[in-house]
mmJSON file of the N, C-alpha and C atoms, coordinates in Angstrom:
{"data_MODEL":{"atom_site":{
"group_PDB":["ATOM","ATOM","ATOM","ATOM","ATOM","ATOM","ATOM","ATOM","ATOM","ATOM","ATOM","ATOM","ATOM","ATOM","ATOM","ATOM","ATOM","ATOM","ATOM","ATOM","ATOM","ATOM","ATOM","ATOM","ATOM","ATOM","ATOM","ATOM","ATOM","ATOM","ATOM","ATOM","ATOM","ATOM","ATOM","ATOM","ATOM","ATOM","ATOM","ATOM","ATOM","ATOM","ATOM","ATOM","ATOM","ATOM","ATOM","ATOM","ATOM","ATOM","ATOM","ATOM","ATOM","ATOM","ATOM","ATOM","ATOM","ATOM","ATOM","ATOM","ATOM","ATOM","ATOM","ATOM","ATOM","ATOM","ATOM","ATOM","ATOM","ATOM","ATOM","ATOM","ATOM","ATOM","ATOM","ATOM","ATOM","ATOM","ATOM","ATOM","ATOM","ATOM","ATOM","ATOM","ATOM","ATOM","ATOM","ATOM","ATOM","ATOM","ATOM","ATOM","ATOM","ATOM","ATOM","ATOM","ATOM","ATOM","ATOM","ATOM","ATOM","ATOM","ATOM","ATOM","ATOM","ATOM","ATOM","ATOM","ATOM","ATOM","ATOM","ATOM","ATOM","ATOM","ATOM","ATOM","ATOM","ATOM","ATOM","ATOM","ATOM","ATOM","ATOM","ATOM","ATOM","ATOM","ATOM","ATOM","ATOM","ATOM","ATOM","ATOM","ATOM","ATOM","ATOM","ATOM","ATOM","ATOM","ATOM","ATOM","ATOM","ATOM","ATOM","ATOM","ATOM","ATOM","ATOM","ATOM","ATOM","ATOM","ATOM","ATOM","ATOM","ATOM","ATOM","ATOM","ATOM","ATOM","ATOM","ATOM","ATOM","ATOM","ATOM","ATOM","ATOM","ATOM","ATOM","ATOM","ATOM","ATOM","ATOM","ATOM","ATOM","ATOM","ATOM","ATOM","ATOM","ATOM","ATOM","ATOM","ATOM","ATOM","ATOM","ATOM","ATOM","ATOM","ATOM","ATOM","ATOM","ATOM","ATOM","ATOM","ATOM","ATOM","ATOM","ATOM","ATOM","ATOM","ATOM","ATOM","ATOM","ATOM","ATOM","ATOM","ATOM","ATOM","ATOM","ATOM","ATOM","ATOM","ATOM","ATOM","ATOM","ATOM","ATOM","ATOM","ATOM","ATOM","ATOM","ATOM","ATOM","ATOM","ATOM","ATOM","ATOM","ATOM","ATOM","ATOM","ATOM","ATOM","ATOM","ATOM","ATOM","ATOM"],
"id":[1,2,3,4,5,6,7,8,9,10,11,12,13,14,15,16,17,18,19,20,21,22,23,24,25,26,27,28,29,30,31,32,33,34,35,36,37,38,39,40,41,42,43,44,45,46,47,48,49,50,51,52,53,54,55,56,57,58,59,60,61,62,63,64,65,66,67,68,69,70,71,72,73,74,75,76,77,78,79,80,81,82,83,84,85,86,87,88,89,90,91,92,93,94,95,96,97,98,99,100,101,102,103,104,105,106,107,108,109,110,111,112,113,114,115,116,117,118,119,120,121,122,123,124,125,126,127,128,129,130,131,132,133,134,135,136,137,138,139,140,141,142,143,144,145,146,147,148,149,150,151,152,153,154,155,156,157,158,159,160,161,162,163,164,165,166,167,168,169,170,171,172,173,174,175,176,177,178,179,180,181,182,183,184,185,186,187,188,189,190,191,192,193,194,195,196,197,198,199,200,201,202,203,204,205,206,207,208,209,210,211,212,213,214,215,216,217,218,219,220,221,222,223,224,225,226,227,228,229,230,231,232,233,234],
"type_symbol":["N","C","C","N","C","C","N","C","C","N","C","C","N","C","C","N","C","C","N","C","C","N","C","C","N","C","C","N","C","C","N","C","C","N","C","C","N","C","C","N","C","C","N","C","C","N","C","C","N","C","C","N","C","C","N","C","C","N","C","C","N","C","C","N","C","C","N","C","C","N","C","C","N","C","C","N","C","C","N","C","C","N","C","C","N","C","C","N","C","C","N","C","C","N","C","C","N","C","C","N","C","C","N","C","C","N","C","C","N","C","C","N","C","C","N","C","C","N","C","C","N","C","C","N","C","C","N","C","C","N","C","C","N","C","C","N","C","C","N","C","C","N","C","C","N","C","C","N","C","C","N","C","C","N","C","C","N","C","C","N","C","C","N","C","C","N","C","C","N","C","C","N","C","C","N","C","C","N","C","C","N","C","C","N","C","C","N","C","C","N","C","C","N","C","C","N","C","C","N","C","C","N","C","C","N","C","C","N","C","C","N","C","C","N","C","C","N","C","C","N","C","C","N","C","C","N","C","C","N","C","C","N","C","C"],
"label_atom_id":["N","CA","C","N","CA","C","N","CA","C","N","CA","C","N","CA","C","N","CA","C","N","CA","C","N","CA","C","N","CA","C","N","CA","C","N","CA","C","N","CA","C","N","CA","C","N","CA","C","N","CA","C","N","CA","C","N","CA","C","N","CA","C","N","CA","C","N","CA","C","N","CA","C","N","CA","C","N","CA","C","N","CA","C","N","CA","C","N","CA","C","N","CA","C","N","CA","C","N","CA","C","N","CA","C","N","CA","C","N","CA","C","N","CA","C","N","CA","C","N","CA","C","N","CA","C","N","CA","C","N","CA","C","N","CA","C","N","CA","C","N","CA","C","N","CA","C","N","CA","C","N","CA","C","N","CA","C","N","CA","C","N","CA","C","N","CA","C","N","CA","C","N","CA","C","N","CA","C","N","CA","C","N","CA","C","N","CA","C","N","CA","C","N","CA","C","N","CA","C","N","CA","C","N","CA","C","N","CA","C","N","CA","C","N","CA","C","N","CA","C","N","CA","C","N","CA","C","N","CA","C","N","CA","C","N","CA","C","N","CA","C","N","CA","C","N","CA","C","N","CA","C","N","CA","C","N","CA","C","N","CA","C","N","CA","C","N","CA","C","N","CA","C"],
"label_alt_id":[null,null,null,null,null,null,null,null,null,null,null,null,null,null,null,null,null,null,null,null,null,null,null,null,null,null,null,null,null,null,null,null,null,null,null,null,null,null,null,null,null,null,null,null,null,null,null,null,null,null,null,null,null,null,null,null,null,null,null,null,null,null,null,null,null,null,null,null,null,null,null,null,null,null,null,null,null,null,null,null,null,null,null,null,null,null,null,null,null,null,null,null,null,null,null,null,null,null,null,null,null,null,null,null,null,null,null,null,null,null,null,null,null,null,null,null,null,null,null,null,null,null,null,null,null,null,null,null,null,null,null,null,null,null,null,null,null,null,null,null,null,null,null,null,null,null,null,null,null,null,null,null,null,null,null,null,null,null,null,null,null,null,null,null,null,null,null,null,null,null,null,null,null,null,null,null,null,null,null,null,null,null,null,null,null,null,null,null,null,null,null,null,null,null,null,null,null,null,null,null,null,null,null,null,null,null,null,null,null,null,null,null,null,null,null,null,null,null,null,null,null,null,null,null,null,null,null,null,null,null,null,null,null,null],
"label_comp_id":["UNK","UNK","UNK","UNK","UNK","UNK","UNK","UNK","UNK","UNK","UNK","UNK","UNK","UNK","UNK","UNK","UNK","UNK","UNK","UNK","UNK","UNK","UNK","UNK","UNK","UNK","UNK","UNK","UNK","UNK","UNK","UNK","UNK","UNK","UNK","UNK","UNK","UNK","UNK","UNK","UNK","UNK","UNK","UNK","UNK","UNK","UNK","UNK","UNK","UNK","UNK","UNK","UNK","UNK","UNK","UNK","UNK","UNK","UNK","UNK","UNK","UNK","UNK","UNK","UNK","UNK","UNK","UNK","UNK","UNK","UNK","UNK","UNK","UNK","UNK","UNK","UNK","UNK","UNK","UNK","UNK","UNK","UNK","UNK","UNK","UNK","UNK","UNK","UNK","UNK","UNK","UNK","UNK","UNK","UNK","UNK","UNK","UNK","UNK","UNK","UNK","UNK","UNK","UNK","UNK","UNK","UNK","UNK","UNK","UNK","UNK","UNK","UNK","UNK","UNK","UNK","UNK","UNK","UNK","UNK","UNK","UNK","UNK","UNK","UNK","UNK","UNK","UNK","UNK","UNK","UNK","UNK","UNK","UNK","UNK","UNK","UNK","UNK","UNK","UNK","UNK","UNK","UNK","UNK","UNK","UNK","UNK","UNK","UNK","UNK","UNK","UNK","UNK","UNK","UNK","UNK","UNK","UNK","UNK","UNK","UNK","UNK","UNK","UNK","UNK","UNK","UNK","UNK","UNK","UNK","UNK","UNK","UNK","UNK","UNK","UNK","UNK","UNK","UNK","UNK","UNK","UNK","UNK","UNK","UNK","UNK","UNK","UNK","UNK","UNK","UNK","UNK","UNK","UNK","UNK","UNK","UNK","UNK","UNK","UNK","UNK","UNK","UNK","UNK","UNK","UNK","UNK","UNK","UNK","UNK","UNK","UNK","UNK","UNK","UNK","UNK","UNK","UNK","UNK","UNK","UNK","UNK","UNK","UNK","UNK","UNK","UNK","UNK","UNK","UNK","UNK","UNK","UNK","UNK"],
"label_asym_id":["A","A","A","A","A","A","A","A","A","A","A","A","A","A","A","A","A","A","A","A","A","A","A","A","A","A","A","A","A","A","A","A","A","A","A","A","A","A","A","A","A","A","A","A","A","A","A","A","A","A","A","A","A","A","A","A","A","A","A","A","A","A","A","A","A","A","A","A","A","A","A","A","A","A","A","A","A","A","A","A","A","A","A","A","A","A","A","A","A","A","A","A","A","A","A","A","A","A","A","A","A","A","A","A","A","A","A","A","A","A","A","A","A","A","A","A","A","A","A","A","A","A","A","A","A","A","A","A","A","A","A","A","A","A","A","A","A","A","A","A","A","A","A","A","A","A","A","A","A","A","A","A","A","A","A","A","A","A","A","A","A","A","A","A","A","A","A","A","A","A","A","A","A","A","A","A","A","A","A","A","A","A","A","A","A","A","A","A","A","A","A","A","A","A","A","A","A","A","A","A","A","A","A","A","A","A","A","A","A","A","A","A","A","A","A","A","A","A","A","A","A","A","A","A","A","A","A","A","A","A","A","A","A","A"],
"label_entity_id":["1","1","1","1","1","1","1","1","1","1","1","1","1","1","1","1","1","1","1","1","1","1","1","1","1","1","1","1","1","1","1","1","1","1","1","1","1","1","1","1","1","1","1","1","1","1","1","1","1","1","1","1","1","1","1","1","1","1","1","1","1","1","1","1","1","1","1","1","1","1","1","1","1","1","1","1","1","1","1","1","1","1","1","1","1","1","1","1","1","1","1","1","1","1","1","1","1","1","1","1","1","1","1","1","1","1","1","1","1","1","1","1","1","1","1","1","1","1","1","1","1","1","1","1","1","1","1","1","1","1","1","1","1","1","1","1","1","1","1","1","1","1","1","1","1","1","1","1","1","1","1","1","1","1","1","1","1","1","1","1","1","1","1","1","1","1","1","1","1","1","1","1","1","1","1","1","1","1","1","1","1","1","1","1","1","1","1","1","1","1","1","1","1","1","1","1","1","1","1","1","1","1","1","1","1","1","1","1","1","1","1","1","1","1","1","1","1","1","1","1","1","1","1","1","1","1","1","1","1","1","1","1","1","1"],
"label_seq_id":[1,1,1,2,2,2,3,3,3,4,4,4,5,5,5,6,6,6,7,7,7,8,8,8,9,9,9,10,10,10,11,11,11,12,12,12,13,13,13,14,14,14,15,15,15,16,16,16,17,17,17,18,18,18,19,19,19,20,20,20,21,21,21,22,22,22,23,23,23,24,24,24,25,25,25,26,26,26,27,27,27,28,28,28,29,29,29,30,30,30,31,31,31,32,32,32,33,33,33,34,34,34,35,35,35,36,36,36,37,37,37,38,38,38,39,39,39,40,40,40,41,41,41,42,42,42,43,43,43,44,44,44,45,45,45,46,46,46,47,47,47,48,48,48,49,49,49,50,50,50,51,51,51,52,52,52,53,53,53,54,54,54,55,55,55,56,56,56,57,57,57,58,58,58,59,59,59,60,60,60,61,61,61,62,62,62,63,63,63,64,64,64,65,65,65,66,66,66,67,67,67,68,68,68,69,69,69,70,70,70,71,71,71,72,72,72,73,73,73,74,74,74,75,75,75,76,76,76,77,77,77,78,78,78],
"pdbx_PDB_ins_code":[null,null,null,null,null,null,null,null,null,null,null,null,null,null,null,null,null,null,null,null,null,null,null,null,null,null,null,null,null,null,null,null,null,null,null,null,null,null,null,null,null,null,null,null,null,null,null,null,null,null,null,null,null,null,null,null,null,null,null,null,null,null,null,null,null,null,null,null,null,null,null,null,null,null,null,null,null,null,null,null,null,null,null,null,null,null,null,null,null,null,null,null,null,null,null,null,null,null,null,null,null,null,null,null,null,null,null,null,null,null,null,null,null,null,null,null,null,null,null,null,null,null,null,null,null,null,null,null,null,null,null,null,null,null,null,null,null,null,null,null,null,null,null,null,null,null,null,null,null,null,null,null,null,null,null,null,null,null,null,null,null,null,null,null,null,null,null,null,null,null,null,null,null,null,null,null,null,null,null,null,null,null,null,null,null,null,null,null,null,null,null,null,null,null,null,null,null,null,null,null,null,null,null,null,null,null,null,null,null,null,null,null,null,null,null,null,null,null,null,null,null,null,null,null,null,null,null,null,null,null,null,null,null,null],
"Cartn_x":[127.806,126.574,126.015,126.596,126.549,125.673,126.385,126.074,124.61,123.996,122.749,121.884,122.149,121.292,121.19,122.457,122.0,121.004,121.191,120.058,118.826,118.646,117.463,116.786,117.994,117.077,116.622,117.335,116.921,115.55,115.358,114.131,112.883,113.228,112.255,111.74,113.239,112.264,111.809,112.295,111.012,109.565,109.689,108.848,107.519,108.246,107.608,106.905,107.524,107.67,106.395,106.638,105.307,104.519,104.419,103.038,102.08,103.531,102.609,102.117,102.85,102.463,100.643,101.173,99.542,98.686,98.908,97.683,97.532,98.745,97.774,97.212,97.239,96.677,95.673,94.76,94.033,92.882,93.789,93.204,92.828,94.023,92.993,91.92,91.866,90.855,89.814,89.764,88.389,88.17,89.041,88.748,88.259,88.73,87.661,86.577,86.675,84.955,83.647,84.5,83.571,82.651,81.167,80.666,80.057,80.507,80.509,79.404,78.986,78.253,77.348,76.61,76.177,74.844,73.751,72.44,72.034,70.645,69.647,69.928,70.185,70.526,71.85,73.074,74.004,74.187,73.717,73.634,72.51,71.399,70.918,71.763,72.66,73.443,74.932,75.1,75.988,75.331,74.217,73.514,73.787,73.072,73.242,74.172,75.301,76.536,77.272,76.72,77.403,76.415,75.302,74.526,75.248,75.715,75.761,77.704,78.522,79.563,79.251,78.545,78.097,77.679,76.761,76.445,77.802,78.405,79.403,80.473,80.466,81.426,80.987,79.589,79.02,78.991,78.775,78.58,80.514,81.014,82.819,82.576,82.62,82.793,82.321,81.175,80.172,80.961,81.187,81.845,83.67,84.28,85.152,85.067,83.941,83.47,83.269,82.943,82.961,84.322,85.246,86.611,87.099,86.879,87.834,86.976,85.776,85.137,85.325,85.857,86.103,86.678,85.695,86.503,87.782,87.991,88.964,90.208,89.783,91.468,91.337,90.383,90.632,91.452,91.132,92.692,93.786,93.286,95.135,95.632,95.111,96.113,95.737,95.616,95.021,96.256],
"Cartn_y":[103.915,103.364,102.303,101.42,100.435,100.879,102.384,102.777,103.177,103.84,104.383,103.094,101.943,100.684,100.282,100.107,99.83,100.946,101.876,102.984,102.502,102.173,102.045,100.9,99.903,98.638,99.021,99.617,99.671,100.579,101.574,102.285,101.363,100.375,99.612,98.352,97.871,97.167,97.761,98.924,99.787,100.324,100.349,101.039,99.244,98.536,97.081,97.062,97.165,97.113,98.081,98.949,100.298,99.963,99.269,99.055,97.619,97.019,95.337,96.234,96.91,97.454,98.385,98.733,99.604,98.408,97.401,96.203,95.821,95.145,94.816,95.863,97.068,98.191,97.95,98.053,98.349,96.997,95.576,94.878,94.417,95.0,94.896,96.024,96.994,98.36,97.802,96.991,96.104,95.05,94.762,93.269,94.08,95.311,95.96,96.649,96.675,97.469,96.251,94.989,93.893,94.027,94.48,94.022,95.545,96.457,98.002,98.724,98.155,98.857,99.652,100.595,101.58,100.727,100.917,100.913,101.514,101.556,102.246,101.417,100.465,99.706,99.915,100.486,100.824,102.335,102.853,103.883,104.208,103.883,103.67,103.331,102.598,101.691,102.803,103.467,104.728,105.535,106.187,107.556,106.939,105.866,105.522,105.072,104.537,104.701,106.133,107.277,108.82,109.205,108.837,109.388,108.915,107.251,107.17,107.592,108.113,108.521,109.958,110.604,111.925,111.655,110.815,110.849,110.382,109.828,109.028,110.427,111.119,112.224,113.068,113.791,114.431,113.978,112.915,111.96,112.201,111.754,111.49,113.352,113.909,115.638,115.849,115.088,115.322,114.615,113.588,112.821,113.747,114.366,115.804,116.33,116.756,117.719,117.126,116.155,115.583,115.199,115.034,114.162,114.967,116.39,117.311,117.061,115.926,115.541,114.188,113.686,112.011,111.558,110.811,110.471,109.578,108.537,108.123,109.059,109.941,110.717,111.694,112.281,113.271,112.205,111.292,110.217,110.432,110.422,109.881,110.985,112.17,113.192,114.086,113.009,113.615,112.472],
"Cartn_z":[166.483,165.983,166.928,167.169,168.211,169.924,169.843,170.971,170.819,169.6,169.738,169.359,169.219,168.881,170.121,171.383,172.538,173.44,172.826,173.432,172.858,171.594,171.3,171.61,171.805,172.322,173.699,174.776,175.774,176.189,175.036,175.202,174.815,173.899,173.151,174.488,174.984,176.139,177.16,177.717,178.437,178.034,176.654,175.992,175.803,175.672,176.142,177.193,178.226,179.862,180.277,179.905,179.989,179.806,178.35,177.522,178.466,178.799,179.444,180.956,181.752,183.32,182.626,181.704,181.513,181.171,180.518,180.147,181.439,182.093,183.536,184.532,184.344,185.015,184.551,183.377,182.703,183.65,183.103,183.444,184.805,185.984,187.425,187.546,186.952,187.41,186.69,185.919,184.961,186.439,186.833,187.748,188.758,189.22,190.781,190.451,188.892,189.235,188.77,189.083,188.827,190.092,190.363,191.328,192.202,191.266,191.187,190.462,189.648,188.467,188.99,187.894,188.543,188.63,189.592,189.832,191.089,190.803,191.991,193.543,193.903,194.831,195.072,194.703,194.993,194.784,194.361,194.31,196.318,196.399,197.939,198.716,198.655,199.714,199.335,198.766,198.699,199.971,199.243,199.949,201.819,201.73,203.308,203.76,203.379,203.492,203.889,203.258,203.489,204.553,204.529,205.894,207.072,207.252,208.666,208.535,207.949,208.004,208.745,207.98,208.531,209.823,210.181,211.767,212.716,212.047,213.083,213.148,212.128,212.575,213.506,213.548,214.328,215.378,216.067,217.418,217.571,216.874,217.588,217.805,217.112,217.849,219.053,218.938,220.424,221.735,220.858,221.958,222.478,221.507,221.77,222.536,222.534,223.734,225.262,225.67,226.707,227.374,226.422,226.774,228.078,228.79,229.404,230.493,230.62,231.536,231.909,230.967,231.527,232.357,233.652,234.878,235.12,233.809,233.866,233.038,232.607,231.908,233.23,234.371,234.931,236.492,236.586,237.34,237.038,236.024,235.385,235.678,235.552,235.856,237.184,238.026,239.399,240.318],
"occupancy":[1.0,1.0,1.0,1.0,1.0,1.0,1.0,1.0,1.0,1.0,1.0,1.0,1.0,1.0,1.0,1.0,1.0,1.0,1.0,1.0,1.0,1.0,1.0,1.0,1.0,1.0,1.0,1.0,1.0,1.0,1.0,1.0,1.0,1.0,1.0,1.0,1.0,1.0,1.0,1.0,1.0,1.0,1.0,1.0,1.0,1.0,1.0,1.0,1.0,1.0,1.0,1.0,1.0,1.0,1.0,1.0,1.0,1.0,1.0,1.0,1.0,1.0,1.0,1.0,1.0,1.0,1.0,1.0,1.0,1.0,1.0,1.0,1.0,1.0,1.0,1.0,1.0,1.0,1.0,1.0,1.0,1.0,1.0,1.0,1.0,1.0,1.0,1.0,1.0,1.0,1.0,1.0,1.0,1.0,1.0,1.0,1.0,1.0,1.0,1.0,1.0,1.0,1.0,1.0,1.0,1.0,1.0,1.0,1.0,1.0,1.0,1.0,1.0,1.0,1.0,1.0,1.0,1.0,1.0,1.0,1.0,1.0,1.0,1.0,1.0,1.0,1.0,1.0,1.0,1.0,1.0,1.0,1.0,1.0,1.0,1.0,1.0,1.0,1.0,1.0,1.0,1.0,1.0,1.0,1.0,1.0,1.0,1.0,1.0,1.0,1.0,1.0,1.0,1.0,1.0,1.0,1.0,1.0,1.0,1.0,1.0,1.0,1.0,1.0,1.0,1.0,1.0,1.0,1.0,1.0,1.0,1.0,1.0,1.0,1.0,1.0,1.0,1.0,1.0,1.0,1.0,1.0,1.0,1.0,1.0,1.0,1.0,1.0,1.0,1.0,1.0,1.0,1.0,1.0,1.0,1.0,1.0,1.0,1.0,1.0,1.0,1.0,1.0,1.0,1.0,1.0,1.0,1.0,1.0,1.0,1.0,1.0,1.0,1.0,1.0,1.0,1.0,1.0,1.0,1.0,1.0,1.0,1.0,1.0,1.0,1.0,1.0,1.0,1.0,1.0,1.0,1.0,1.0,1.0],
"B_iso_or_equiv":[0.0,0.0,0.0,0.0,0.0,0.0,0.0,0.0,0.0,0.0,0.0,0.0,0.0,0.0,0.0,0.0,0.0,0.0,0.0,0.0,0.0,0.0,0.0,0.0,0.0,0.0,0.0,0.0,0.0,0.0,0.0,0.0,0.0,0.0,0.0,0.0,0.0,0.0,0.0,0.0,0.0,0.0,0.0,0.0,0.0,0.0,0.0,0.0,0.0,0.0,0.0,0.0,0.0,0.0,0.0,0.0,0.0,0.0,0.0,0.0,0.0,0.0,0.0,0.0,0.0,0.0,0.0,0.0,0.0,0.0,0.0,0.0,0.0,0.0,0.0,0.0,0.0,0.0,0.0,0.0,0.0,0.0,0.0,0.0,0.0,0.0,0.0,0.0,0.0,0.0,0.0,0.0,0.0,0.0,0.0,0.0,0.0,0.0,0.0,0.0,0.0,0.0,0.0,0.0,0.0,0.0,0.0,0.0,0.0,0.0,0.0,0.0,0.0,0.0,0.0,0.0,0.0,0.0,0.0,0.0,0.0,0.0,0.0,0.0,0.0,0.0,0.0,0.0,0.0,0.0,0.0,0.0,0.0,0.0,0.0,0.0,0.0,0.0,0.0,0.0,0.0,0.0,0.0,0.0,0.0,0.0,0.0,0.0,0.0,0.0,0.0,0.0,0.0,0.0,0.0,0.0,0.0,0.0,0.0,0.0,0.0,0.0,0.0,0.0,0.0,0.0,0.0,0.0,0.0,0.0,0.0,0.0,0.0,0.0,0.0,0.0,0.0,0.0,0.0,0.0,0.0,0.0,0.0,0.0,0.0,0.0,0.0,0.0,0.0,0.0,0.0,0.0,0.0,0.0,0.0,0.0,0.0,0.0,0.0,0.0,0.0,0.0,0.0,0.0,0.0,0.0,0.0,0.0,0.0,0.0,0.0,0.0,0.0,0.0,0.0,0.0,0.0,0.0,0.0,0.0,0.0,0.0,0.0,0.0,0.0,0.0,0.0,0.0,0.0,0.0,0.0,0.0,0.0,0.0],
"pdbx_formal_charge":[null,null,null,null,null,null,null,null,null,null,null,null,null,null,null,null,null,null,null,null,null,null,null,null,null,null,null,null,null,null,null,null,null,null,null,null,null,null,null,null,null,null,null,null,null,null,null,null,null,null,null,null,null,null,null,null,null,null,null,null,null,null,null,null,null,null,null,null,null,null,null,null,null,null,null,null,null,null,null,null,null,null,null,null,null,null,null,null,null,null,null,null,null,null,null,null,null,null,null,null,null,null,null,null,null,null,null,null,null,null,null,null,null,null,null,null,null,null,null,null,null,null,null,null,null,null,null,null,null,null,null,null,null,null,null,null,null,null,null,null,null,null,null,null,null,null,null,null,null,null,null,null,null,null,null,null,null,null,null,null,null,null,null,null,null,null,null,null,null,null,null,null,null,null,null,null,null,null,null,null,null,null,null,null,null,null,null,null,null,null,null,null,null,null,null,null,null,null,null,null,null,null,null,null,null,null,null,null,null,null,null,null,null,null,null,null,null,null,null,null,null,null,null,null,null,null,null,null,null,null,null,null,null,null],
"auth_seq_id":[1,1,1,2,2,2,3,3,3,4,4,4,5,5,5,6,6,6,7,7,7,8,8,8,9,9,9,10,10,10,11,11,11,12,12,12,13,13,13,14,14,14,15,15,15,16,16,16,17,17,17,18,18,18,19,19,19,20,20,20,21,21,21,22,22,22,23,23,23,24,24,24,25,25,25,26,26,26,27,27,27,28,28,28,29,29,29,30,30,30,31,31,31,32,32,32,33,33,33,34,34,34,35,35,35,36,36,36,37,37,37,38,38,38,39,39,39,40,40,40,41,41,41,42,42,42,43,43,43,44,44,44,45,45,45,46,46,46,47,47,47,48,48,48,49,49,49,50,50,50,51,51,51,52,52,52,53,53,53,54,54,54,55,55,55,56,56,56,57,57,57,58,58,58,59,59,59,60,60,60,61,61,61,62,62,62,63,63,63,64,64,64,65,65,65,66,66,66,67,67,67,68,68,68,69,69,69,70,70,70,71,71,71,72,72,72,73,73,73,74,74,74,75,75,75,76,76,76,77,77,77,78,78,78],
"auth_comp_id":["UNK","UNK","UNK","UNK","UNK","UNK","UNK","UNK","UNK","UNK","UNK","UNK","UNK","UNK","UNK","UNK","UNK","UNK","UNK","UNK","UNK","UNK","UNK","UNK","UNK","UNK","UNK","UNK","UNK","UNK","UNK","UNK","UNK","UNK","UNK","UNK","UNK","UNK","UNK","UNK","UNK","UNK","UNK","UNK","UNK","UNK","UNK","UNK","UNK","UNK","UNK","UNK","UNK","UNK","UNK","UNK","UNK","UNK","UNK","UNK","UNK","UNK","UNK","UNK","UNK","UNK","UNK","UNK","UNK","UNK","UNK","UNK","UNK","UNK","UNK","UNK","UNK","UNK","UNK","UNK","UNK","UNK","UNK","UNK","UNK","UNK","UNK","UNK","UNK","UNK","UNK","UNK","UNK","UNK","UNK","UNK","UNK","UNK","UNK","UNK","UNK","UNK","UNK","UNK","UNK","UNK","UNK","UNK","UNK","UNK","UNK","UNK","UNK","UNK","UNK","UNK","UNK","UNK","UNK","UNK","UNK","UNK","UNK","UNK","UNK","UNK","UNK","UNK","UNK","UNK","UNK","UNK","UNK","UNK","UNK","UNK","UNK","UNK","UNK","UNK","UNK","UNK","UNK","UNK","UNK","UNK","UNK","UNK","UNK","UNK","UNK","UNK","UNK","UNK","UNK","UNK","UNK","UNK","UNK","UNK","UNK","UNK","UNK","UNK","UNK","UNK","UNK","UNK","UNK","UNK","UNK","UNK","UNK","UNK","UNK","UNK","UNK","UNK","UNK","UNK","UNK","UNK","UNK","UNK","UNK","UNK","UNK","UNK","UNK","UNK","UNK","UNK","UNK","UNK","UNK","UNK","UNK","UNK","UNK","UNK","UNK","UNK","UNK","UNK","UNK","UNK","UNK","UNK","UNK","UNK","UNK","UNK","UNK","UNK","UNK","UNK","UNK","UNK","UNK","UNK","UNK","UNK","UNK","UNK","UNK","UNK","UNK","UNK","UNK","UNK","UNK","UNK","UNK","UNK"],
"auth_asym_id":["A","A","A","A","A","A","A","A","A","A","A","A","A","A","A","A","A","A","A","A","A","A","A","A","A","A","A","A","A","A","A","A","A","A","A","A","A","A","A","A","A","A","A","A","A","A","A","A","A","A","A","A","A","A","A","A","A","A","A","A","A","A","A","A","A","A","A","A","A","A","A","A","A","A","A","A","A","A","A","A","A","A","A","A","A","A","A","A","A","A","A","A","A","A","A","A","A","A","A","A","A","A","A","A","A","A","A","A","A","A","A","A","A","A","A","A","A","A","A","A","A","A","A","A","A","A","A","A","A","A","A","A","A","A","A","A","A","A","A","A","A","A","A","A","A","A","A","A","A","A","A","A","A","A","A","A","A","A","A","A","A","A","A","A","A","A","A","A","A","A","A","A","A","A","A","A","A","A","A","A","A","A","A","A","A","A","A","A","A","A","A","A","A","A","A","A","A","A","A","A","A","A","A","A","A","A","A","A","A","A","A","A","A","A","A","A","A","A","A","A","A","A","A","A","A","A","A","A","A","A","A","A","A","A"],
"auth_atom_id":["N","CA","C","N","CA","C","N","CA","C","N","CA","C","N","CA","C","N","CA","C","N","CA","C","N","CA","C","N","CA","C","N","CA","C","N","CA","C","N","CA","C","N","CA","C","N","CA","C","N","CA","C","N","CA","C","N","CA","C","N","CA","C","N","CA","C","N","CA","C","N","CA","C","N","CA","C","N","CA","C","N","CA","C","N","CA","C","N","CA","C","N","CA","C","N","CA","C","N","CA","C","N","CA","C","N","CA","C","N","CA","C","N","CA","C","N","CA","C","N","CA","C","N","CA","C","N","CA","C","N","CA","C","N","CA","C","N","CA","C","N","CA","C","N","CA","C","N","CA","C","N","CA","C","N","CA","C","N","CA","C","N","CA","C","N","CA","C","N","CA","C","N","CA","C","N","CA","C","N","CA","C","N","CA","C","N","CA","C","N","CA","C","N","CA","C","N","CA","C","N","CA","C","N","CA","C","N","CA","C","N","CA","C","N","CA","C","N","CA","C","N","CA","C","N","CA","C","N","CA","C","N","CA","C","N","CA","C","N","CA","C","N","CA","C","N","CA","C","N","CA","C","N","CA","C","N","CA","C","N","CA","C","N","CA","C","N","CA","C","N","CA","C"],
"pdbx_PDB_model_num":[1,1,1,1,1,1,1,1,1,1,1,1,1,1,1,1,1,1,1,1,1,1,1,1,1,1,1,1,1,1,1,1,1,1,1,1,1,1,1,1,1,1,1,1,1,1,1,1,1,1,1,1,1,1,1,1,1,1,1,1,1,1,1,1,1,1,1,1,1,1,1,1,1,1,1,1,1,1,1,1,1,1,1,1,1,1,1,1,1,1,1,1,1,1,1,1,1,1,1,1,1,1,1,1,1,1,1,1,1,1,1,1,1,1,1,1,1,1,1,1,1,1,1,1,1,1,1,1,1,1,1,1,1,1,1,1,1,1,1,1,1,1,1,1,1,1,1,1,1,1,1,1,1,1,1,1,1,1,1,1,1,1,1,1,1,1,1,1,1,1,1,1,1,1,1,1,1,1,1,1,1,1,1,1,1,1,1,1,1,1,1,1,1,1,1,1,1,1,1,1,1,1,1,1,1,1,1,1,1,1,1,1,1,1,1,1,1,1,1,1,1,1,1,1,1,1,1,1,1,1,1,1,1,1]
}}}
């Protein structure tokens, strides 16, 4: 008997333990979307945010393509 009371206490303070790790979960994901909310001004400053990601990927590809021309990597292996 003894034995299934120490089982049960020990599920009960995990079962504690769980419950407090999910309140402060709860409560930092409340603390990062302080400053987040949705509006038209962040929602703009999104869109142009994904535009210049998109350009910067296209330009680094471009810039890919040049690398088998670069005078300082064609030294190095000269």
């Amino acid at each position: 008997m003894t034995r299934l009371r120490n089982v049960y206490c020990k599920l009960e303070t995990d079962f504690q333990s769980s419950k407090k790790g999910l309140s402060e979960l709860a409560d930092q994901c409340d603390e990062l979307k302080k400053g987040r909310e949705e509006s038209d001004e962040r929602e703009e400053a999104l869109a142009e945010l994904k535009s210049i990601e998109q350009k910067y990927n296209v330009l680094k590809d471009e810039m890919g393509q040049y690398a088998d021309n670069d005078p300082a990597a064609f030294e190095k292996t000269s």
